[in-house]
N, C-alpha and C positions, 0 to 999 in steps of 0.2 A: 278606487273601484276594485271592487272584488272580481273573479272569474264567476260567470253563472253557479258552476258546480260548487266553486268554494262560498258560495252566499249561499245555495240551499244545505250545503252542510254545516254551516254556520249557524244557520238557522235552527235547524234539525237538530242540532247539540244543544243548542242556547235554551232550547224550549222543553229539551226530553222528560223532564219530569213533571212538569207544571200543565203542560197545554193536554187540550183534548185532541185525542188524538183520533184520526178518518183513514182507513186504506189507501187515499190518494195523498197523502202527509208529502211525500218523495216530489210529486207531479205539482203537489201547492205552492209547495217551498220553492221550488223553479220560479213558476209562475209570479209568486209575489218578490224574489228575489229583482226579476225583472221590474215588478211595480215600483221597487225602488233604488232601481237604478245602478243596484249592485254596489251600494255606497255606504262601507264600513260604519258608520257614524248611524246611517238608516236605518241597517240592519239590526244594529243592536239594540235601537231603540223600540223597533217592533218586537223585539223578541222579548225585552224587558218587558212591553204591553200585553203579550200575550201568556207570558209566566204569568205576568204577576193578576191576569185574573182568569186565566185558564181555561181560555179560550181556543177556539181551533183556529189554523191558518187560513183555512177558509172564510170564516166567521171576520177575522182580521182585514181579509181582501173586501169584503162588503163594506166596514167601517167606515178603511180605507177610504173609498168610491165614495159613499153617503154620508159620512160626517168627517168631513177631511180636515176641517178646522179643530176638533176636539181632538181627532185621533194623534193629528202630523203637531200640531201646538201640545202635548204631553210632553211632562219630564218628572222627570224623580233622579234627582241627581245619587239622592243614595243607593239605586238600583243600578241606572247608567253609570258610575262614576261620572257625569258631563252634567254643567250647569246648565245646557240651555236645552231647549228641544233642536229638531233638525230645521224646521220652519223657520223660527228665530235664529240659526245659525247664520241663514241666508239672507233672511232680512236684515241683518247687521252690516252685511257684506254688501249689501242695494245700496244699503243708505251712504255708504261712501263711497258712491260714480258722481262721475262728473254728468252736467246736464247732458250732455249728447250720449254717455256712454250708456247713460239708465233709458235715454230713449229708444235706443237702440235695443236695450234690453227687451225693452214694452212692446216691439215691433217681434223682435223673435221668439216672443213669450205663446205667439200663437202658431208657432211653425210644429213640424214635426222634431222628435228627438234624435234627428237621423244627422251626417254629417252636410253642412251646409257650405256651397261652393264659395272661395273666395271672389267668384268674379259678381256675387249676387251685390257687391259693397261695390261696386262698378256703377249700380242701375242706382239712377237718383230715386227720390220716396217722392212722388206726386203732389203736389202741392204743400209739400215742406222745404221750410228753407233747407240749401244745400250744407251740411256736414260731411265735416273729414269722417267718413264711417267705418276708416281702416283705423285714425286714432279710437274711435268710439268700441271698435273692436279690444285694441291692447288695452281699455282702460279695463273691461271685462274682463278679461284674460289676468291682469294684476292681481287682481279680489277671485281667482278660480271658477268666475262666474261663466269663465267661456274658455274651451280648451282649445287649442290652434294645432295644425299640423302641418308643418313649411312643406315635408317632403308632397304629402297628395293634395295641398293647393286650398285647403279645406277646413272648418272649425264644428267644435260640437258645442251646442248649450243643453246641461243635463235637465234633463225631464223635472227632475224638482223645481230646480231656478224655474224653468217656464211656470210651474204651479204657483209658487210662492208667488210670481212676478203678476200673475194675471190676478190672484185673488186679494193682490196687493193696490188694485185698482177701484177707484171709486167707481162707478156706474154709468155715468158719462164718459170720462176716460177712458172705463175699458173700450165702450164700443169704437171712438175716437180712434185708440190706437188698434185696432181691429180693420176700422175700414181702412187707416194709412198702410199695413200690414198688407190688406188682398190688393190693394191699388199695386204696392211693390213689388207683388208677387206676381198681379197679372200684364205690369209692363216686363219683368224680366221672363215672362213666360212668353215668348217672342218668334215667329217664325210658323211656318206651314208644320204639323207634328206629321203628317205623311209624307213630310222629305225626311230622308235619313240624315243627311246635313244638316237636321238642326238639332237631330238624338246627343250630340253630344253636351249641351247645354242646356235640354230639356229634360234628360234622364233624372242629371242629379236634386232637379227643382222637382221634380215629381211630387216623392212624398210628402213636400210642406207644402205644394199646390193644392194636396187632396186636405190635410189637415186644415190651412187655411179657411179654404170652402167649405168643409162641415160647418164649421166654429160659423160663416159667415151666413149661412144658409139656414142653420139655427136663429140667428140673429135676423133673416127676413130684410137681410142688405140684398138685393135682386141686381148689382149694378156693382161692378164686373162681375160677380161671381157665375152669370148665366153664361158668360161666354169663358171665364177659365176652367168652366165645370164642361163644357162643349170640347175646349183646345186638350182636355187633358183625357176625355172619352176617346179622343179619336187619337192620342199616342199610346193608351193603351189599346184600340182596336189595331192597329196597325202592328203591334206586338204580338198577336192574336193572344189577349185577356182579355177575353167575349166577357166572362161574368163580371168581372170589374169594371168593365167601360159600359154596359146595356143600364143600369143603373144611371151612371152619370148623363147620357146620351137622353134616356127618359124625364131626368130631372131638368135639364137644359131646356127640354120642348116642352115640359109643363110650365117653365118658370117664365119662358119665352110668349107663350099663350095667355098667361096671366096678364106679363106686362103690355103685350102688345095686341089681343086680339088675333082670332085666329087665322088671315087672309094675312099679314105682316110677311116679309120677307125675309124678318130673322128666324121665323115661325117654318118657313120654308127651306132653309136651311139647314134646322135641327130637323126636321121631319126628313131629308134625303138622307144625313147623319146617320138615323137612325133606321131608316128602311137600309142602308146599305150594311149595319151589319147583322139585321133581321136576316137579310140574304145572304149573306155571309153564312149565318149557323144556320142555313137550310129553311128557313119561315117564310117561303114565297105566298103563302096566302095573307100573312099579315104587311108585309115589306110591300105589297104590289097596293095597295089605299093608299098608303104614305109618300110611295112615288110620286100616284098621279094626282095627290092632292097639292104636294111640293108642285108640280106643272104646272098643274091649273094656276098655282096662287105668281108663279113666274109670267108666264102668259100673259094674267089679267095684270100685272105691273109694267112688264115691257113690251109687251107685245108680242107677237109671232117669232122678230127674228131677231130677237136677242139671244148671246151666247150664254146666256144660262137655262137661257130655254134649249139650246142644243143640248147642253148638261143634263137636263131634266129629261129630252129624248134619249139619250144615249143609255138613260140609270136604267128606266124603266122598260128598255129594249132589250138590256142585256137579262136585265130578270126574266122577260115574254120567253127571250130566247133558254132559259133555262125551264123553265114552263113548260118547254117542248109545243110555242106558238110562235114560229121564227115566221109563218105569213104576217103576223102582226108585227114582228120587231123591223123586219128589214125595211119599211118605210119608215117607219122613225130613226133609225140609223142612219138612212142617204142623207135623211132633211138634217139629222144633226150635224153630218160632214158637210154638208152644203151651207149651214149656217157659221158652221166654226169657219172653213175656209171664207167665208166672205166675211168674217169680221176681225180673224187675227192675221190673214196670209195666210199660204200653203205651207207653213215650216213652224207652224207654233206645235205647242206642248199638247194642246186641245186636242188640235187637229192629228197628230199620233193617236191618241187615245180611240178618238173616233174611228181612224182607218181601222186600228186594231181589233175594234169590237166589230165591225163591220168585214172584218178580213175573216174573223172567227167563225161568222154566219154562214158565210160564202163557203170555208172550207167543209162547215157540217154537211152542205147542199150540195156539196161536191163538183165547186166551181172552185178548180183549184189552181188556176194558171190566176186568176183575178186577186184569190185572196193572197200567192204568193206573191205578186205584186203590190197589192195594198199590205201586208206586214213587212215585206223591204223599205219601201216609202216612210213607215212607220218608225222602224228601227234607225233609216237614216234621221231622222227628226229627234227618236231620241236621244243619238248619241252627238249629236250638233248641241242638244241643249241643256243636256246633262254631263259630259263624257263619255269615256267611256265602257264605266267602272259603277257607273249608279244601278241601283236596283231598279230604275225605271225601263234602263236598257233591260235588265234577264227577259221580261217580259215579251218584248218580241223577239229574242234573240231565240228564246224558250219555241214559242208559236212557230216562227220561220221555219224550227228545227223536224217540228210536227210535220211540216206540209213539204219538206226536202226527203224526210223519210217517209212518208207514202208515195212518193214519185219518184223513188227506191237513187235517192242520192246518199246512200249513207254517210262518208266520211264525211262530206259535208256539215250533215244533220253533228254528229258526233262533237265535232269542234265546238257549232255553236250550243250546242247543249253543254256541255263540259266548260265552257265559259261563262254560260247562264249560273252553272250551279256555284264555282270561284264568287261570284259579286254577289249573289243572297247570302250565301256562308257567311261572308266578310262582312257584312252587312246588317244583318239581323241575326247571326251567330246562329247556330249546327241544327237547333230545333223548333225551327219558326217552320209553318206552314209551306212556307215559299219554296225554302229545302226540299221540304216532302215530293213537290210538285216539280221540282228539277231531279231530283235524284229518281222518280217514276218515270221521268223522261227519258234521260239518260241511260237506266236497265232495261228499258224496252229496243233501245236502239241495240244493247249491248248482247240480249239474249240473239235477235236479228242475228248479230251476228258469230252467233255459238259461243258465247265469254257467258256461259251458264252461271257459274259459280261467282260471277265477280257480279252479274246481275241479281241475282237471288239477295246476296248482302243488301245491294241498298234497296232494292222491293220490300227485303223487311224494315230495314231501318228507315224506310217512307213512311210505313204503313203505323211506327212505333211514334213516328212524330204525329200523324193524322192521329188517331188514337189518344194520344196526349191532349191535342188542340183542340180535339173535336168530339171526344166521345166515342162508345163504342159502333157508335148507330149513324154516321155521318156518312151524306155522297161520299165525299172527300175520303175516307175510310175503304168506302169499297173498292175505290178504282184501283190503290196498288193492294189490296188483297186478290182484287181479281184476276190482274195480270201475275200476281205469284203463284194463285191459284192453275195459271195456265204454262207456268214455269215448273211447279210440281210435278203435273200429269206429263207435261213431256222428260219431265225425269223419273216416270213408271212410281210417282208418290203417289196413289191413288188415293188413301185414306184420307192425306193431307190434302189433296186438291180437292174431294170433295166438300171438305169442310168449306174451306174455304171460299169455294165457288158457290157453296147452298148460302155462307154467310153472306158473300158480296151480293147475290142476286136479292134476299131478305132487305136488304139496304134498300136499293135498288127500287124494289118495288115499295116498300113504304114511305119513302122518300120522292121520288117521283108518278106513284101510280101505275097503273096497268100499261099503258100505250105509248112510255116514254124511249124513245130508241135506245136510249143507254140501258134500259130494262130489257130490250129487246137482246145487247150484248149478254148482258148475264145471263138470259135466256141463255142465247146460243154456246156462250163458255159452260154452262152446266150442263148440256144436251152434250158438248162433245168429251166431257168427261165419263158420263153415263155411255156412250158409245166406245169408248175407249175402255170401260170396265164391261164391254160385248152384253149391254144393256138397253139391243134395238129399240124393244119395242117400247121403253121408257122415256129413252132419248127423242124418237119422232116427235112427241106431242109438243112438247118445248123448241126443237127445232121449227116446226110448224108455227104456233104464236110467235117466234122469231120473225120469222120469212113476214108471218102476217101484218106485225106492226111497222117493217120499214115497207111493205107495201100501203098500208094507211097514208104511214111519212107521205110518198112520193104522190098520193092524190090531194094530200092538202095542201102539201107546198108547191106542187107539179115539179119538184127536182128528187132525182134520186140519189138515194143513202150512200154514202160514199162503202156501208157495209154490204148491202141490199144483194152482189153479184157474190158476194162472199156467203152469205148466210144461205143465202137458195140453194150454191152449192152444195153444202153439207147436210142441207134437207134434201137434195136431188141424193145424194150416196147416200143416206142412209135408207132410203126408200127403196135402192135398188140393194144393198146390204141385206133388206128385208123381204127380196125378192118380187119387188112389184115391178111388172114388165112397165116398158115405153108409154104404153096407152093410159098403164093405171097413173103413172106417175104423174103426162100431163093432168088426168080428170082431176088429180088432187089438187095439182099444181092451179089449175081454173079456179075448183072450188074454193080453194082459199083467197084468189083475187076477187072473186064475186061476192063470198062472205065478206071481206073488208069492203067492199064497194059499196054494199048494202047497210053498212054499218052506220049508227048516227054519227054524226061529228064530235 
C-alpha cells in the first residue's frame, strides 16, 4: 500500500498524457486512490484503463461503482507488465484457504474496511459450529488476505478482498453468510451504549456495526438488524452525533412498527429512543407525541405501576419541564419516584435518576432546601453504584454544585464542580457536550469569585464546544454565550457583550417562545447591558417583560422564580434611574402584575 499522496501522484503521472483531464483531476485522484485501497497493483491497473482509453478519473470512479465486474476483471498484460487483473489476483489467493479460513473470510467480507478488534474472534458466530477463528485468522494472514497488528491488538481485511470475496458468492450463500455476519456482530455488540464501561469494546465494533446493517437492511433481514441499528443510534447519541444516530433511531422505529404493529413494546422503546434525542437537539413539539405515546403503549401492557411506566413519567416530565409547564411535570415526577422506589428499593440507579429530575424542578420553583436534599440522596446512590469516577456521578455532583452556589456556599460548589468536570473530560474526552455543561458551571462559580480571566476561557471554550455539538442556534449555545455575555460587560466590553447578549436572547426566544423564564433571563441580561451603556429608556421595556414573565411563572406554578426578587430589583433602579418617584414606580409595578394576571394561560 501506497501513501494517499503517493497514490494520487501516481496516478496523476500514470495518466498525464492519455486521460481527460477536469479541474478536480488533484481532488479525483485522492478520492479514487482511496477507492482502491492505495494498492500498488490497483493503481496501476486503473491508470493503464484509463490511458488507455482516455477517460477522466471521474468517469473511471463511476465504472468502478457500476460495472465492477468488467472494470476490476481488465488486464492487458502488455500495458501492465502483470498477467492477471487485480480481481484474479485475489481470487487465486481465496481459493487456497482452508475451510474455516475462507469462512471467515465470507463473514468479514461484509464488515467495514476499518481495523477489526482481536477480541471480536472471542464471540462465537451463532448457530455455527465452533472454529478456532484465531487459526482461521493466520490462515488469511498467510495468502496477505488479512493484515494482523500484535502491537494495537487488531487486524485489517482490504477493501478489495471484501469485494472480490462477496461478489465471489453465489446468491444464497451470499445472504447465508450475511445473516451469520450481523448475528456475530450483534452478539459481540453487547452491553448498555449509555454506560461508558462498555465504550471501550463498542467503539472499535462500531464502523462494521454500521456497514453490516446497511448491507442487512438492504437485504430486508429485519432480525437483529432492528435492534443493532437501535444499540448503535444510542452510542452515537450519547457521543453527541445527533445527525448520524436520528437516522438510525427512525429506522429502528419504522422497522419496529413494520414487524410488530404499532402498540408492541419494542415499538415503545424506539419511540422514547427517539423522542429523547428529539429533545435533546431542542424539538420539544415533535419528542412530546413520541413520549406520550411510548406511555400509553407502557401502561396499557403493565399497568400503572410498573417501572417503565415510571421511565415513561420521568421522560415526558422532564421535556413539560423544559416546556416551561413544570404544574404538569411535577406530578408525574413524584408518581415516578414513588413508583421506582417501590419496585427497585431506595438505592437503585432508577431511583437517582428520578430524585435528580425531580430535585431540578424543586430548584427552578425555588424550593431549595428539598432539592438539595433530593440531589445529595441522588449522588449518594450514584456513587454506591457506579463509583466514583463514572459520568453518571458528574451529574449530580454537577446539580448539587448549582444549588451550594445559590445558597452562597462557594468553596463547596467549586470542588464538586471541578470534580464533575475531571470524570466527563476522562470520560467522553475534551469536547463532548457534557464538558461544555461543567466547564459553564465551573466559570460561573469562578467569575463569583473575581478569577475573571480564568472564567472567560472556559465560557468560551463552553460555548465553542456547544457550537460544534449543536449549531449555531441551540438552547445549549446561549446559555454560556450569555453568561460571557455578562462577563464582558462587567469588564466595560460593551460592543462584545452586546452582541452577545442580542445573540443569546435570539436563541432564547426562538427556542423556547415568548413567556419562558430563561427568555425572561436574556431579557433581563440585555436590559442591563443597555443600562450599563446609560440607555434607560431602552433598557425599561425589557426589564419590564422580564419582571412580567417570572410574575406569570409564580401564578401558574404558585412558586416563585428563584430570579423574580432579582429581576424586579433592576426594574425597581432603573425606574428610579429614570426618575420616577415612589408612587409612579409602585402604579407600574401593579400595572404589570395586573397585566399578567389578566393574561391567557
Amino acid at each position: 500500500m501506497l501513501s494517499v499522496d503517493d497514490a494520487a501522484a501516481f496516478l496523476l503521472e500514470r495518466t498525464e498524457r492519455r486521460r481527460q483531464k477536469t479541474p478536480d483531476d488533484a481532488a479525483t485522484a485522492r478520492q479514487l486512490a482511496g477507492d482502491l485501497g492505495q494498492l500498488a497493483l490497483a493503481l496501476e491497473q486503473a491508470g493503464a484503463y484509463v490511458a488507455k482509453l482516455g477517460i477522466s478519473f471521474f468517469r473511471y470512479r463511476e465504472l468502478w461503482r457500476d460495472n465492477w465486474d468488467k472494470v476490476a476483471g481488465w488486464s492487458d498484460e502488455r500495458i501492465t507488465k502483470y498477467p492477471r487483473a487485480v480481481a484474479v489476483t485475489w481470487q487465486t489467493s481465496v481459493n487456497q484457504l482452508t475451510p474455516t479460513g475462507r469462512r471467515l473470510l465470507e463473514w468479514l467480507a461484509w464488515f467495514a474496511p476499518e481495523p477489526i478488534p482481536n477480541f471480536l474472534l472471542e464471540v462465537p458466530v451463532p448457530d455455527v459450529a465452533g472454529d478456532d477463528l484465531a487459526d482461521a485468522l493466520a490462515n488469511l494472514a498467510d495468502y496477505s488476505l488479512a493484515r494482523r497488528d500484535p502491537d494495537k491488538q487488531e487486524f485489517i481485511v482490504h477493501r478489495l478482498v471484501q469485494e472480490v470475496t462477496r461478489r465471489g458468492l453465489a446468491e444464497q450463500e451470499r445472504r447465508r453468510r450475511l445473516v451469520e455476519a450481523l448475528a456475530w456482530t450483534d452478539m459481540a455488540f453487547a452491553g448498555d451504549p449509555k454506560d461508558v464501561r462498555t465504550w471501550p469494546s463498542l467503539d472499535p465494533l462500531a464502523p462494521h456495526a454500521k456497514v453490516v446493517i446497511e448491507y442487512a437492511d438492504r437485504c430486508e433481514i429485519s432480525e437483529p438488524t432492528a435492534r443493532l441499528i437501535n444499540q448503535l443510534g444510542l452510542l452515537l447519541q450519547m457521543k453527541a452525533r445527533y445527525a448520524e444516530a436520528e437516522p438510525l433511531l427512525r429506522r429502528a422505529l419504522a422497522i419496529a412498527e413494520a414487524g410488530y404493529g404499532p402498540y408492541h413494546l419494542e415499538v415503545a422503546i424506539n419511540l422514547n429512543n427517539l423522542a429523547a434525542l428529539l429533545w435533546i437537539t431542542n424539538r420539544l413539539s415533535e419528542a412530546e407525541p413520541l413520549y406520550r405515546r411510548a406511555l400509553e403503549i407502557f401502561e396499557g401492557s403493565y399497568g400503572p405501576d410498573h417501572p417503565d411506566v415510571a421511565k415513561g413519567f420521568n421522560n415526558l416530565a422532564v421535556l413539560l419541564r423544559s416546556a416551561n409547564r413544570p404544574g404538569e411535570a411535577e406530578p408525574l415526577l413524584r408518581q415516578a419516584l414513588a413508583i421506582s422506589e417501590a419496585s427497585y428499593g431506595p438505592d437503585h440507579p432508577e431511583v437517582a435518576i428520578a430524585l435528580n429530575n425531580l430535585a431540578a424542578l424543586l430548584e427552578e420553583t425555588n424550593r431549595l432546601t428539598e432539592a438539595e436534599l433530593f440531589y445529595r440522596r441522588a449522588l449518594a446512590i450514584a456513587e454506591t453504584n457506579y463509583g466514583a469516577n463514572h459520568p453518571n456521578v458528574a451529574m449530580p455532583l454537577n446539580n448539587l454544585a448549582l444549588v451550594l452556589r445559590v445558597t452562597n456556599r462557594p468553596t463547596e460548589a467549586e470542588s464538586l464542580c471541578r470534580r464533575a468536570l475531571t470524570i466527563v473530560e476522562k470520560s467522553y474526552g475534551p469536547n463532548h457536550p457534557d464538558v461544555a455543561t461543567c466547564l459553564n458551571n465551573l466559570a460561573g462559580l469562578l467569575e463569583e469569585t473575581n478569577r475573571l480571566t480564568e472564567a472567560e476561557l472556559l465560557y468560551r471554550r463552553a460555548l465553542a464546544i456547544a457550537e460544534t455539538n449543536y449549531g449555531a442556534n441551540h438552547p445549549n449555545v446561549a446559555m454560556p454565550l450569555n453568561n460571557l455575555a455578562l462577563l464582558l460587560l462587567a469588564t466595560n466590553r460593551l460592543n462584545e457583550a452586546e452582541s452577545a447578549s442580542r445573540r443569546a436572547l435570539e436563541i432564547y426566544e426562538t427556542s423556547y417562545g415568548p413567556e419562558h423564564p430563561i427568555v425572561a433571563t436574556g431579557l433581563n441580561n440585555f436590559a442591563l447591558f443597555l443600562r450599563t451603556a446609560n440607555q434607560l429608556s431602552d433598557a425599561e421595556p425589557f426589564f419590564r417583560r422580564a419582571l412580567s414573565i417570572l410574575t406569570r411563572f409564580r401564578l401558574v406554578t404558585g412558586h416563585q422564580h428563584p430570579n423574580f426578587e432579582v429581576f424586579g430589583a433592576n426594574y425597581i433602579f432603573v425606574l428610579r434611574e429614570l426618575g420616577r418617584n415612589q408612587a409612579e414606580i409602585e402604579g407600574i409595578l401593579k400595572s404589570v402584575f395586573e397585566a399578567t394576571r389578566d393574561s391567557p394561560p
